[in-house]
KETORDO-562306 format. One record per residue: z, y, x of N, C-alpha, C, CB in turn; residue in one letter. Coordinates in steps of 0.02 Angstrom, whole numbers, padded with zeros to 5 digits, always signed. Glycine has a CB too. Layout:
# residues N
ZYXZYXZYXZYXA ...
# end
This chain:
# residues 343
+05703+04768+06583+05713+04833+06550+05650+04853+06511+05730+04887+06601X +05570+04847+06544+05518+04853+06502+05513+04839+06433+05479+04823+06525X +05530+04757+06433+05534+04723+06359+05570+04750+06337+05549+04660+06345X +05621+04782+06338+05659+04800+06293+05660+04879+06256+05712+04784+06322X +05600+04895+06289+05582+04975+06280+05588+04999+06194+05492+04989+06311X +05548+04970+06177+05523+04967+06088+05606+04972+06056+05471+04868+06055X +05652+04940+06065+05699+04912+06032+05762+04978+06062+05707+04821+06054X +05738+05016+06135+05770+05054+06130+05771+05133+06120+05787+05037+06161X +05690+05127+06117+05646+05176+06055+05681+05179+05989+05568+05142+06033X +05708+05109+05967+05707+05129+05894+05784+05159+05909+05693+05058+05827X +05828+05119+05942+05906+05138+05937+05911+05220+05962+05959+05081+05995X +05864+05255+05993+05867+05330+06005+05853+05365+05914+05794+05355+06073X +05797+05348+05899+05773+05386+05842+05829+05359+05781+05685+05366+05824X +05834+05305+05771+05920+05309+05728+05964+05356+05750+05969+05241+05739X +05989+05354+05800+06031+05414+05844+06027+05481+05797+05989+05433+05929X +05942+05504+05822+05930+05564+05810+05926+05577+05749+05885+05585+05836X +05948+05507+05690+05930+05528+05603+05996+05537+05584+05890+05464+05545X +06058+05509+05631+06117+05497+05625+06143+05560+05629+06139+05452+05665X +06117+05595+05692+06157+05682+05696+06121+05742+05666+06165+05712+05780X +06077+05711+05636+06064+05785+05593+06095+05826+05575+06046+05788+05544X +06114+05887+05560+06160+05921+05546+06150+05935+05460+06160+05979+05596X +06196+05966+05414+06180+05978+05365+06191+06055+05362+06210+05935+05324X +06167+06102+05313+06192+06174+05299+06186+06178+05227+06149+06236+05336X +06221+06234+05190+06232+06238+05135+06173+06271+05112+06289+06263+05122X +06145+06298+05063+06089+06325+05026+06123+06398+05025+06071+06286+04947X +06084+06450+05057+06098+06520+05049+06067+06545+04972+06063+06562+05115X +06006+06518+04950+05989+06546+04887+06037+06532+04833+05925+06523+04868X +06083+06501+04832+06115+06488+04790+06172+06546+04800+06130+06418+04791X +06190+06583+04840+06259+06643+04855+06238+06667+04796+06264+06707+04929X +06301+06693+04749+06275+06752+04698+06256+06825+04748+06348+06772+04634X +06277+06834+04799+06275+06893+04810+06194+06907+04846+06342+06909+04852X +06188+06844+04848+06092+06856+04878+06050+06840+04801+06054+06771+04960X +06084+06796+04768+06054+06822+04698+06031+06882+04664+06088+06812+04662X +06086+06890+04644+06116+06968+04624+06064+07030+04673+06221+06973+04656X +06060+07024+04726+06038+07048+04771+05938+07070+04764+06066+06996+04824X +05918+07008+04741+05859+06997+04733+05843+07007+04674+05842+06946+04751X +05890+07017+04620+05871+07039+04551+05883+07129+04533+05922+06988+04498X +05900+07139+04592+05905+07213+04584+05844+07241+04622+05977+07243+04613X +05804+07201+04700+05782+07213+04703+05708+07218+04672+05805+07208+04730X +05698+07185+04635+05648+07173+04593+05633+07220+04541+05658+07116+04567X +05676+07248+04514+05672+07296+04486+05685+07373+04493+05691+07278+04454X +05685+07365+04566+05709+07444+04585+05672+07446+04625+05778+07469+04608X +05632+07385+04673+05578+07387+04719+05625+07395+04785+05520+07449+04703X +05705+07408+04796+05718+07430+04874+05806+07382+04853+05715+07552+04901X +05802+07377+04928+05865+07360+04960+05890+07397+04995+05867+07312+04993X +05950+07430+04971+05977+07495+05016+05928+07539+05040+06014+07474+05081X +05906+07551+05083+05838+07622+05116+05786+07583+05111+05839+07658+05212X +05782+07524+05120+05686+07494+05132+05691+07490+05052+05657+07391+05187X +05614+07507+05066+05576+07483+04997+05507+07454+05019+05561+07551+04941X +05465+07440+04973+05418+07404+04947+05373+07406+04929+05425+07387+04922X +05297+07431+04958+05254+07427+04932+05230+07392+04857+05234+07413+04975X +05252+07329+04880+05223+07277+04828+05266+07264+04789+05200+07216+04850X +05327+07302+04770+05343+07294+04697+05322+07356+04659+05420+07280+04686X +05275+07398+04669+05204+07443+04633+05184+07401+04616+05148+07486+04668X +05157+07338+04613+05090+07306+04614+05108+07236+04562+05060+07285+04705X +05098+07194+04508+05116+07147+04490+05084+07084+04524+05111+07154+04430X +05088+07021+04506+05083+06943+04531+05028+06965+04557+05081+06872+04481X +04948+06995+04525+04887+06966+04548+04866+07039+04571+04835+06920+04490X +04916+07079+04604+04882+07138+04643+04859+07209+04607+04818+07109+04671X +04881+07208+04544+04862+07269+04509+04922+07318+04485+04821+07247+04448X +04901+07378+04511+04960+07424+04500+04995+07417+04434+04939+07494+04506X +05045+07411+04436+05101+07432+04380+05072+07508+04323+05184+07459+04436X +05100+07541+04366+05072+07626+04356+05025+07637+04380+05107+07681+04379X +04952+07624+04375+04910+07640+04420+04830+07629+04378+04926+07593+04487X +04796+07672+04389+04723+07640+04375+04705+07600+04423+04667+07686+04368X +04654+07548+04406+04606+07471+04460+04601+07494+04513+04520+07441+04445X +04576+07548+04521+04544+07580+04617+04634+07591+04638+04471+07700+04621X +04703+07581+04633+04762+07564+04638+04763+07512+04685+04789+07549+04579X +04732+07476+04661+04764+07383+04677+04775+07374+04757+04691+07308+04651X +04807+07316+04771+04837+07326+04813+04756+07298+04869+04919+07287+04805X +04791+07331+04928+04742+07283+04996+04722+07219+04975+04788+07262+05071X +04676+07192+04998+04645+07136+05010+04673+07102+05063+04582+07145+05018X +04680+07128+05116+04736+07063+05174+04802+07053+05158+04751+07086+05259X +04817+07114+05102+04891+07110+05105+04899+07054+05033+04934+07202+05097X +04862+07057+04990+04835+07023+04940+04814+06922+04960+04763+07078+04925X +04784+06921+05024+04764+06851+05063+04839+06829+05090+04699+06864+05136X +04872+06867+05101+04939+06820+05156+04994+06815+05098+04982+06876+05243X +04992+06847+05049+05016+06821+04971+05099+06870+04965+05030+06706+04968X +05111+06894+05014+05163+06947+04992+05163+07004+04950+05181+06971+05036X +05223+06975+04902+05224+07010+04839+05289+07031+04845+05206+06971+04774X +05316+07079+04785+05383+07098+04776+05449+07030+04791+05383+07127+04694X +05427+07000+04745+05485+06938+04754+05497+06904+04832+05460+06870+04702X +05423+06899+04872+05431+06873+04914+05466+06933+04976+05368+06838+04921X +05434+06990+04978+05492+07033+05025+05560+07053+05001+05466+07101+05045X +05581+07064+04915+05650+07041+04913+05689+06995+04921+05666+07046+04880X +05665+06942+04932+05689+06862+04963+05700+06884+05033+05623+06789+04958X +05655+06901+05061+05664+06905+05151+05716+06957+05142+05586+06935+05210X +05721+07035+05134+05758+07088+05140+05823+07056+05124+05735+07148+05099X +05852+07025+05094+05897+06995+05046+05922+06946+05101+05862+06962+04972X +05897+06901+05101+05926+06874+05163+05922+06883+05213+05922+06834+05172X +05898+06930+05244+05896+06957+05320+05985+06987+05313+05817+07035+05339X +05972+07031+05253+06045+07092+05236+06109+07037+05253+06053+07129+05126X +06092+06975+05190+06173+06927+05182+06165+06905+05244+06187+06853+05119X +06119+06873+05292+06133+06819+05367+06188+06914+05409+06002+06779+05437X +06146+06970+05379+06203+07021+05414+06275+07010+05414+06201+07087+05383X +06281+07016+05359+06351+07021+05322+06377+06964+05357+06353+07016+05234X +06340+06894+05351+06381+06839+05361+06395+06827+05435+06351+06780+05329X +06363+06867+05475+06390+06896+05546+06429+06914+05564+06376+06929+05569X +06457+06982+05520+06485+07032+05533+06555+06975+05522+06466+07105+05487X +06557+06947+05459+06613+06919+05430+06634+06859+05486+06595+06892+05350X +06602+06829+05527+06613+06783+05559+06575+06698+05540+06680+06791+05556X +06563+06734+05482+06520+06658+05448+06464+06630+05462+06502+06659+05385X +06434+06575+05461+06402+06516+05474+06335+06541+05448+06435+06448+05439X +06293+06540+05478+06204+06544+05440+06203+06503+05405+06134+06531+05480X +06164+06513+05356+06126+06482+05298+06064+06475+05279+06141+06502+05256X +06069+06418+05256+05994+06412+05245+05966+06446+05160+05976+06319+05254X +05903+06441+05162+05865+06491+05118+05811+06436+05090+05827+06564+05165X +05807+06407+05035+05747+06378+05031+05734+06305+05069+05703+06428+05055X +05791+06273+05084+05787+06217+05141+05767+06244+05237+05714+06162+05106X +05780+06312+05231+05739+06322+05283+05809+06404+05302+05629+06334+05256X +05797+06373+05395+05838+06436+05418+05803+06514+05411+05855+06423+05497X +05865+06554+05410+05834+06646+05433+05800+06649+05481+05886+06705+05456X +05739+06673+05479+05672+06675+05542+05650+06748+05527+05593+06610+05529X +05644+06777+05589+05627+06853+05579+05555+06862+05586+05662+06900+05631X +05534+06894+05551+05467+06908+05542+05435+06945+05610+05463+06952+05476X +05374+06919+05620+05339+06997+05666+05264+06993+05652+05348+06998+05769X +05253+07066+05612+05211+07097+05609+05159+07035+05548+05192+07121+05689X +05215+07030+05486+05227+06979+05445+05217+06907+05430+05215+06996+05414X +05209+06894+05503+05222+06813+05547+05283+06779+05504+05254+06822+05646X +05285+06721+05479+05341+06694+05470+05381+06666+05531+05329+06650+05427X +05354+06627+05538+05389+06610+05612+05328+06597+05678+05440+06528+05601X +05350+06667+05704+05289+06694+05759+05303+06630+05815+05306+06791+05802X +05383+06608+05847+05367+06581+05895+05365+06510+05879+05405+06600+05945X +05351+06477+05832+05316+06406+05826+05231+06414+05790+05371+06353+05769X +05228+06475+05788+05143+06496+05774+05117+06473+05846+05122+06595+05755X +05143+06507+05880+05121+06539+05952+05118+06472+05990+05181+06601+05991X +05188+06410+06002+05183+06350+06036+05139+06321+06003+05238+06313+06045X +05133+06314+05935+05040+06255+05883+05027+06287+05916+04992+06248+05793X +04990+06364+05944+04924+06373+05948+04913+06370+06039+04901+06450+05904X +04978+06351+06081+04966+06333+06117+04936+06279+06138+04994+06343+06128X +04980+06223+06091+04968+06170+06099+04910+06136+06067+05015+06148+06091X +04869+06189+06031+04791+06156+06019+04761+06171+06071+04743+06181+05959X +04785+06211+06111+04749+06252+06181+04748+06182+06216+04803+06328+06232X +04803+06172+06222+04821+06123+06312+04768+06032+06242+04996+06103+06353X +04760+06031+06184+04735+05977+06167+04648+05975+06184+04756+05968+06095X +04640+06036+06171+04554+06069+06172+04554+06038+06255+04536+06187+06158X +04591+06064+06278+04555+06070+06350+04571+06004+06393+04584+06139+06395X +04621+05954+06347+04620+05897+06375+04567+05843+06336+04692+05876+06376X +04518+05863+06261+04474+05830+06254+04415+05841+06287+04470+05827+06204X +04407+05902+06329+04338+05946+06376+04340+05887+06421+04354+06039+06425X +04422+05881+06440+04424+05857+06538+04400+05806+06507+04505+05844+06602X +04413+05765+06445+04419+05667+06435+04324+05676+06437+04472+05619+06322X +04295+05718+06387+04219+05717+06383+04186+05723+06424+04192+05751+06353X +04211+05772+06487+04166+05764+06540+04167+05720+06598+04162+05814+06561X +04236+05670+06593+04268+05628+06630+04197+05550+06611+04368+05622+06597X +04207+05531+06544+04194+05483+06527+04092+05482+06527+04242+05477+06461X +04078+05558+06506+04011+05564+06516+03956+05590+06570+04004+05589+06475X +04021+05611+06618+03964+05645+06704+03988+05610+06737+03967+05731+06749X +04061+05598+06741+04082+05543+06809+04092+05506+06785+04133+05546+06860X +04094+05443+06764+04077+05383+06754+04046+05361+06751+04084+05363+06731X +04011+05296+06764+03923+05268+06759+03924+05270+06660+03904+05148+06809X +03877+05251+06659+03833+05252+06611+03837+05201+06578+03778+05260+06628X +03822+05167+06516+03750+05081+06517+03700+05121+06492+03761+04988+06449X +03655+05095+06511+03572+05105+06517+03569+05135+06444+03516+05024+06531X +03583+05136+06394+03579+05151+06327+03626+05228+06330+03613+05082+06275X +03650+05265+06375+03676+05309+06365+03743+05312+06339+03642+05331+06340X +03761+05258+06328+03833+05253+06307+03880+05247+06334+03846+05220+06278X +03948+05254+06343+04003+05243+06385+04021+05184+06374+04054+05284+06379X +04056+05153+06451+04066+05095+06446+04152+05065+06406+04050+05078+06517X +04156+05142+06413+04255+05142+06366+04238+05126+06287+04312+05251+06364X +04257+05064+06280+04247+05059+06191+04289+05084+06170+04245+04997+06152X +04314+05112+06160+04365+05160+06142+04358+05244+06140+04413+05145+06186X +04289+05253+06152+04258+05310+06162+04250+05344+06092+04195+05298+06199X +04241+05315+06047+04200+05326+05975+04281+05380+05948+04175+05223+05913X +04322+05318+05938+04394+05341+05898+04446+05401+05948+04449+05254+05885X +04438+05381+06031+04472+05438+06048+04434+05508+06018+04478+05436+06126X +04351+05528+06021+04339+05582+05994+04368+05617+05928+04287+05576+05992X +04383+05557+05882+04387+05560+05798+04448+05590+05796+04384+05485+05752X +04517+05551+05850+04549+05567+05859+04571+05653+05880+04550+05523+05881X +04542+05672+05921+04547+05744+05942+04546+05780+05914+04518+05766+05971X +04470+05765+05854+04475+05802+05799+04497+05809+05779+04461+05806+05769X +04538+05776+05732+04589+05763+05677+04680+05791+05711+04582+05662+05659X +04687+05770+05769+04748+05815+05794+04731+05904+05800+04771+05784+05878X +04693+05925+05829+04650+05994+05831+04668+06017+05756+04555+05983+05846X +04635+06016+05691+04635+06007+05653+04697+06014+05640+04605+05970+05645X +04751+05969+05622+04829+05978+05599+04861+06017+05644+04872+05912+05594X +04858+06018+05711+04874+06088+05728+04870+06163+05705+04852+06091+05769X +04791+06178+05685+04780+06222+05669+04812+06231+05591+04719+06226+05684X +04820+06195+05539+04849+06206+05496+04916+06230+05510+04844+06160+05464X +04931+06176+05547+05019+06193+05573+05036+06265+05565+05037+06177+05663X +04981+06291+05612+04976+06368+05640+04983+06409+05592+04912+06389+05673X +04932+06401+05540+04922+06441+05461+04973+06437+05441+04875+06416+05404X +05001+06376+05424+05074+06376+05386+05125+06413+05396+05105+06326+05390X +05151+06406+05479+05183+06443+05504+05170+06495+05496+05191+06436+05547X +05133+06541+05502+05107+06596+05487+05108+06641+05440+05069+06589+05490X +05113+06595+05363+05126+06602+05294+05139+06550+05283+05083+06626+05251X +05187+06536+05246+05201+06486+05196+05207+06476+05134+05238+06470+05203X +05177+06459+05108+05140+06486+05024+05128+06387+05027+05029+06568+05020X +05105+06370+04926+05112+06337+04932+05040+06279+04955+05151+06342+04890X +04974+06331+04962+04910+06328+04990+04925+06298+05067+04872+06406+04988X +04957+06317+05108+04951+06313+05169+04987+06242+05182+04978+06375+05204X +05053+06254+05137+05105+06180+05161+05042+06120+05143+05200+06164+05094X +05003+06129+05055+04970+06055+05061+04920+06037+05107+04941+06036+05004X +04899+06111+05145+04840+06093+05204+04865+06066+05262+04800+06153+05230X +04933+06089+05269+04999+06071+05315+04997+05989+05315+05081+06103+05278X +05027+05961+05269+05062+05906+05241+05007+05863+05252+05089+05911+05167X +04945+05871+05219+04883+05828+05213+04841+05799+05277+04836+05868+05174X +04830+05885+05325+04819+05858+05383+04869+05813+05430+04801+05908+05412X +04931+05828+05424+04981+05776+05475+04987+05719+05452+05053+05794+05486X +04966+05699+05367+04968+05635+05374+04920+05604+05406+04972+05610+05324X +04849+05645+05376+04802+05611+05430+04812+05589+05483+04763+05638+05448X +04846+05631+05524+04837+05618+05584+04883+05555+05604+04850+05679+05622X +04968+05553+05568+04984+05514+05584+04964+05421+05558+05033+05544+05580X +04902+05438+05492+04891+05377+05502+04838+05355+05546+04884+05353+05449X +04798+05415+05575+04739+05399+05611+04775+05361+05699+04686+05486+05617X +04817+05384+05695+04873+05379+05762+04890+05315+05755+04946+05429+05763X +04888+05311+05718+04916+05219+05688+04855+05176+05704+04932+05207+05582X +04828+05197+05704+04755+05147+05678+04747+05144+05766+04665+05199+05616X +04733+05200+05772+04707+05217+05877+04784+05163+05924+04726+05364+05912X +04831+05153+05891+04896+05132+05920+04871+05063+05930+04967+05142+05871X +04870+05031+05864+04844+04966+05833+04795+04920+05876+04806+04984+05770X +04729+04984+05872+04674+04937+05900+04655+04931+05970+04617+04952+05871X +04697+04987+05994+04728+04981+06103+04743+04933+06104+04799+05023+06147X +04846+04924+06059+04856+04908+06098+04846+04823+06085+04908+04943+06117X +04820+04807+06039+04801+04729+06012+04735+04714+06033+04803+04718+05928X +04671+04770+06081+04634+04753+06090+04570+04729+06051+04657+04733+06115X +04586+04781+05992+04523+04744+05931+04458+04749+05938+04524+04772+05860X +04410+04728+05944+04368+04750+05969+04294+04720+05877+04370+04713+06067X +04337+04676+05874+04294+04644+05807+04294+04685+05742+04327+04571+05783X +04238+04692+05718+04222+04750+05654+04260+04715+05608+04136+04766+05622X +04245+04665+05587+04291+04646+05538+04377+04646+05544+04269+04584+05525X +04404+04642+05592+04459+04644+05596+04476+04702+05590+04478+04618+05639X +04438+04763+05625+04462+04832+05644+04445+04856+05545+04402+04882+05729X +04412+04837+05497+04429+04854+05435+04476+04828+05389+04387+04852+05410X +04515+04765+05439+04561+04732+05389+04654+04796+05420+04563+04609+05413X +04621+04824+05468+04691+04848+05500+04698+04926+05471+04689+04847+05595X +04617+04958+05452+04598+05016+05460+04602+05049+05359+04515+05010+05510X +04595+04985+05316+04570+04995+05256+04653+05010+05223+04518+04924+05226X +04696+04958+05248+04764+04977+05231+04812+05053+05249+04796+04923+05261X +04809+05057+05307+04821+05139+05311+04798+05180+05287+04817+05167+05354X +04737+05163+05281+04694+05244+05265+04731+05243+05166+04555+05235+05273X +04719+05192+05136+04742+05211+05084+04812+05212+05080+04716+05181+05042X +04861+05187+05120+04932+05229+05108+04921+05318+05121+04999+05195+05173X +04873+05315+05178+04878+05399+05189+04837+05406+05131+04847+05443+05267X +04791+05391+05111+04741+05451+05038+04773+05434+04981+04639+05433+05015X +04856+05389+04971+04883+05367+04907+04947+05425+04917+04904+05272+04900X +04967+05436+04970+05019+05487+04989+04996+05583+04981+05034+05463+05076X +04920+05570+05014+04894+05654+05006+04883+05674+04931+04814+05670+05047X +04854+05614+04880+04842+05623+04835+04920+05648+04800+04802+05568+04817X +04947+05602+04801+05027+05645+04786+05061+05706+04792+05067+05625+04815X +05060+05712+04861+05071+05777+04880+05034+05836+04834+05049+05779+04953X +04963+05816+04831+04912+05871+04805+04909+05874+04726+04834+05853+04833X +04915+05830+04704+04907+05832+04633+04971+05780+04572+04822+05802+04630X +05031+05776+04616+05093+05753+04569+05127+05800+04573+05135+05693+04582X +05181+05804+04667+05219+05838+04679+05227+05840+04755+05267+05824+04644X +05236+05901+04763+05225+05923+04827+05299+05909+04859+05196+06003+04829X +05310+05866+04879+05397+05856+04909+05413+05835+04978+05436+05797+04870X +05433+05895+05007+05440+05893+05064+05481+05837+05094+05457+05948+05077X +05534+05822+05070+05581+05760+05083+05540+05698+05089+05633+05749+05023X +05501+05667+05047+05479+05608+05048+05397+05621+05102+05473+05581+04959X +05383+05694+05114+05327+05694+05142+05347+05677+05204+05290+05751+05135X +05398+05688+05238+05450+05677+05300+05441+05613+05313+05529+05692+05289X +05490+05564+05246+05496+05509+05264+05421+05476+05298+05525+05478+05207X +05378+05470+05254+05313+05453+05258+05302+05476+05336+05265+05489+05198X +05296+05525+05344+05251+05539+05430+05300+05493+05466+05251+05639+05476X +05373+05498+05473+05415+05460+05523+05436+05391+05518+05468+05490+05530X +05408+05363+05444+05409+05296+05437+05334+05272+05471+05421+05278+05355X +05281+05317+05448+05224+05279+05508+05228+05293+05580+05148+05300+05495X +05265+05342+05596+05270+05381+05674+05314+05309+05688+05319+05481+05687X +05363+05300+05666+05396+05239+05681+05376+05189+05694+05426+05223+05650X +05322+05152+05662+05287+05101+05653+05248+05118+05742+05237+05102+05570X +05204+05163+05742+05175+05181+05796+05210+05164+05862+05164+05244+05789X +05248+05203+05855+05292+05197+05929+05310+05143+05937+05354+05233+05940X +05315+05085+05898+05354+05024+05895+05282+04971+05927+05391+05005+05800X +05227+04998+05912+05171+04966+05941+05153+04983+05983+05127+04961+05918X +05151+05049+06026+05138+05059+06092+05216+05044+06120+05101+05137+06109X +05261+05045+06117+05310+05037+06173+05313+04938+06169+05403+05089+06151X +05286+04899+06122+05279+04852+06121+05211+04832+06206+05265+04844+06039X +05178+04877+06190+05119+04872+06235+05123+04908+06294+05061+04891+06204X +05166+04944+06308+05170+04962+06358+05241+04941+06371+05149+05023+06364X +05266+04887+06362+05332+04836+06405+05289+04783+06423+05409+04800+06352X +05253+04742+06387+05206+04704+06430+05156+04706+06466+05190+04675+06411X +05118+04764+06454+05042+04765+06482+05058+04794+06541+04982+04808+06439X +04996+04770+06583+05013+04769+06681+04942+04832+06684+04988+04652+06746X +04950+04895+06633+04883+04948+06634+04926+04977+06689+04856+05005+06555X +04879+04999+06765+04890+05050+06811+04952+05112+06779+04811+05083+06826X +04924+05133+06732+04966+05192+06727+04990+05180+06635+04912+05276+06751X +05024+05142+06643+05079+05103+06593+05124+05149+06594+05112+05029+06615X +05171+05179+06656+05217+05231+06673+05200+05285+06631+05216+05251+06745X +05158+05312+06626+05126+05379+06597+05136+05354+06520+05034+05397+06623X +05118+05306+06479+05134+05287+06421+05194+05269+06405+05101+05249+06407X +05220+05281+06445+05310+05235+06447+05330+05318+06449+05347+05162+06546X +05331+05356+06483+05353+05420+06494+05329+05475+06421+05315+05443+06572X +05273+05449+06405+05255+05493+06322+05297+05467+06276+05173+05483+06284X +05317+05420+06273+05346+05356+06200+05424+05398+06214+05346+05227+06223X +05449+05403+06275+05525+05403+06291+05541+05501+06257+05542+05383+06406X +05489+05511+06294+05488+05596+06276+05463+05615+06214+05442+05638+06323X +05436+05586+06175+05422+05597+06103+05482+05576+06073+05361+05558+06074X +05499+05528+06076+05567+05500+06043+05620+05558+06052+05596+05426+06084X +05634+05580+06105+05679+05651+06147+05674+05728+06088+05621+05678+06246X +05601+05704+06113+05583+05787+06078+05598+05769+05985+05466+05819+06098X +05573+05712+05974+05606+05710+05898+05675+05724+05879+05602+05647+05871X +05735+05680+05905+05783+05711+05911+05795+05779+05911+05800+05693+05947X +05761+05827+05954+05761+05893+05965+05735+05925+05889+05712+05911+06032X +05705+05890+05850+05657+05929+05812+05706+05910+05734+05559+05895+05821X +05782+05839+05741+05814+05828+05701+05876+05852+05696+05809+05783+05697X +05891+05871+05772+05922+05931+05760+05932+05980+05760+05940+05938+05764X +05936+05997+05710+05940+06058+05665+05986+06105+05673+05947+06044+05604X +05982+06167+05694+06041+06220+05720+05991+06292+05683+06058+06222+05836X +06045+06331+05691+06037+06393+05678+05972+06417+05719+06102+06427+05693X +05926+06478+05711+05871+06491+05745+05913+06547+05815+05805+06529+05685X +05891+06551+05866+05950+06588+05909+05906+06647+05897+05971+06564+06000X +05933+06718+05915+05916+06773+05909+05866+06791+05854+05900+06786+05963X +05859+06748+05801+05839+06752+05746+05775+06725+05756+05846+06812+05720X +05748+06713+05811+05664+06677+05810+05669+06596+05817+05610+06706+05887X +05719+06572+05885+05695+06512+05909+05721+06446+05881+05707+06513+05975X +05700+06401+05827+05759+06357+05802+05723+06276+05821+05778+06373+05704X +05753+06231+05808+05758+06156+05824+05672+06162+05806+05821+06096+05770X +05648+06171+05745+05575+06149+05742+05540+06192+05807+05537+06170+05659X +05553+06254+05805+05489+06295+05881+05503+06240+05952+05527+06413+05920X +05557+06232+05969+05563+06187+05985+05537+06131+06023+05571+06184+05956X +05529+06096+05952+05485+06040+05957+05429+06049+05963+05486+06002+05915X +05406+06088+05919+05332+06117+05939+05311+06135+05997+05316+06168+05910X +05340+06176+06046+05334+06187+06102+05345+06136+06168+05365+06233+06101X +05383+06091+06148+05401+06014+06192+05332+05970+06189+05473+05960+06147X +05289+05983+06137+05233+05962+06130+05193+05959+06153+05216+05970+06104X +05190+06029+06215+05134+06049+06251+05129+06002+06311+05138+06122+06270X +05191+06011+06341+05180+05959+06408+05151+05877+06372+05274+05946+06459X +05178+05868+06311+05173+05795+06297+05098+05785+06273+05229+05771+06239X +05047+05841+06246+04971+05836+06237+04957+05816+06306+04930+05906+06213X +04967+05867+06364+04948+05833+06436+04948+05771+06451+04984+05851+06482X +05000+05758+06450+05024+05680+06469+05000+05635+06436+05091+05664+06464X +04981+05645+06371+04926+05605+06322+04874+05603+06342+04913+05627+06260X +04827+05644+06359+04771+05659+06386+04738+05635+06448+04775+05710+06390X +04837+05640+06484+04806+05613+06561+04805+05529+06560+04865+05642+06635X +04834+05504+06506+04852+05423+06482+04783+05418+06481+04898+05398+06403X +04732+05426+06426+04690+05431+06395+04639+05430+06448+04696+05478+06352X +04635+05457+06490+04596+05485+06553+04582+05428+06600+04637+05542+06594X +04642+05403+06608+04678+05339+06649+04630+05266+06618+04782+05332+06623X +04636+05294+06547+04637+05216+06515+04547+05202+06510+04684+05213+06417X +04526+05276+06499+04451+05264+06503+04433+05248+06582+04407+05334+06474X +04445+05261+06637+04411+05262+06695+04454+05179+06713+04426+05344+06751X +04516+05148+06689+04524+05084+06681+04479+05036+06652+04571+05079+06654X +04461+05037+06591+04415+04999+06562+04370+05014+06569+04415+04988+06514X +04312+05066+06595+04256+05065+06614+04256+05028+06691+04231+05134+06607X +04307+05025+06733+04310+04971+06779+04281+04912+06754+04375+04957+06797X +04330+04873+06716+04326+04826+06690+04270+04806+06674+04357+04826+06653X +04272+04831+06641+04171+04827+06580+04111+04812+06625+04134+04929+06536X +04111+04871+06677+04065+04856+06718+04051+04811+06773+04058+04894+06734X +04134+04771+06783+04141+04711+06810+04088+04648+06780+04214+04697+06798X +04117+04651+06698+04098+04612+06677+04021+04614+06676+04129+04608+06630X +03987+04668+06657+03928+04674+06665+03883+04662+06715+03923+04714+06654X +03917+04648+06777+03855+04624+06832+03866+04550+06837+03859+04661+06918X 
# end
């Protein structure tokens, strides 16, 4: 059953590309059209109105002298007229399409998410910023694991060669989390490429850390013949994103065509390899695969906050642990080793 792990890794994640769900495009209704072109020029939807349709694109009153202009925070998170008649507008039609019995819709490629306290989507803000929490504090436990309790070599260094890239690593997940967070937070088109850019990183840096476990590279030259090819699919992909076209569709493919690749090399390595706590890597590969599914399918958000992506995001948290505690395992394993060899 081990050997065959990888192969039934992949037949889950087909699964989960297979049931995606589809929804129709709500921006396209005339009546949320229509809707948004009135509000734009009248500044209100039924009783709410609008600060910021006073104010044009770059914050300066309409009717107003300069000492007018709008806030400065309210000015930084980038809400303008168009963007709260978009939300008001479809908050109103997902009403209607309630009342009527009808099906949610999507807006922009993306479900109705209720704002709080002008959060885009507060509860996958809230699981990222958990889950940089539970990552922070599982790179503390790995640093103080590998550098107070463990021996030493005389040079101060750890005996886990693998010490250098798990740090780089931490970083760089830390890091795309926190974007995650921003994005979620606002979504403008500043945040998605800080979004987009950091997760590729990460997922090619993930690639690279997958690679040289689980093949054991330990030779410089080899580790630049494995390391020089990813990095430029990821800086040939960010460059795209940043300066052709920003496209969310193909930015997808890209993370889950290398996420794919990944998983296909650790569940390769953890069906054969006899590591103590192999189980623990067998249990992340099975539950990532799970939680992807979860994150492909795609449903309505329930009570207007919680949808397939919070989700996933939040399934994440136990799975940083369990990464961490792998990681934990694998350093106090090979510093065994090492220091075997060394006497």
């Amino acid at each position: 059953m081990a050997r065959n792990l990888p192969w039934v890794l992949l037949i889950i994640v087909v699964s989960c590309l297979v049931s995606t769900l589809e929804a129709s495009e709500g921006d396209s209704d005339p009546l949320y059209k229509s809707c948004v072109d009135q509000c734009q020029k009248t500044g209100c939807v039924g009783d709410t109105c609008f600060q910021h349709c006073k104010f044009s694109a770059d914050g300066k009153a309409i009717d107003g002298p300069w000492y007018m202009q709008e806030p400065l925070y309210l000015r930084w998170k980038q809400w303008d007229c168009q963007s709260d008649c978009q939300y008001e507008c479809m908050m109103t039609r997902e009403e209607e399409r309630k009342r009527n019995g009808e099906r949610p819709s999507k807006y922009f490629g993306k479900w109705p998410l209720k704002h709080v306290y002008g959060i885009q989507e507060p509860v996958s803000v809230a699981f990222s910023a958990l889950d940089l929490a539970m990552q922070f504090q599982g790179w503390v436990s790995y640093f103080i694991l590998v550098y107070y309790k463990l021996p030493l070599q005389p040079n101060r260094k750890t005996y886990y060669e693998y010490n250098g890239i798990v740090h780089i690593y931490a970083i760089i997940v830390m890091n795309s989390l926190f974007w995650s967070s921003i994005c979620h937070s606002r979504d403008v088109e500043l945040t998605e490429r800080l979004d987009y850019s950091s997760a590729t990183v990460l997922a090619g840096f993930s690639l690279i850390l997958a690679i040289l476990r689980s093949f054991s590279i330990q030779d410089q030259s080899v580790k630049i013949m494995v390391t020089a090819p990813i990095l430029a699919v990821v800086a040939t992909h960010i460059l795209y994103l940043n300066f052709y076209n920003l496209d969310e569709g193909l930015h997808w493919k890209v993370i889950f065509g290398i996420g794919g690749i990944e998983l296909v090399v650790w569940g390769l390595w953890a069906a054969l390899t006899s590591h103590p706590s192999k189980w623990k890597l067998r249990a992340f590969l099975i539950s990532s695969i799970l939680t992807l599914c979860l994150r492909m399918f795609d449903f309505p958000p329930y009570k207007g906050y919680i949808d397939a992506h919070a989700l996933w995001r939040g399934a994440g948290i136990p799975l940083s642990y369990l990464w961490w505690s792998f990681v934990c395992d694998d350093a106090v394993f090979r510093t065994t080793v090492n220091l075997k060899k060394s006497k």
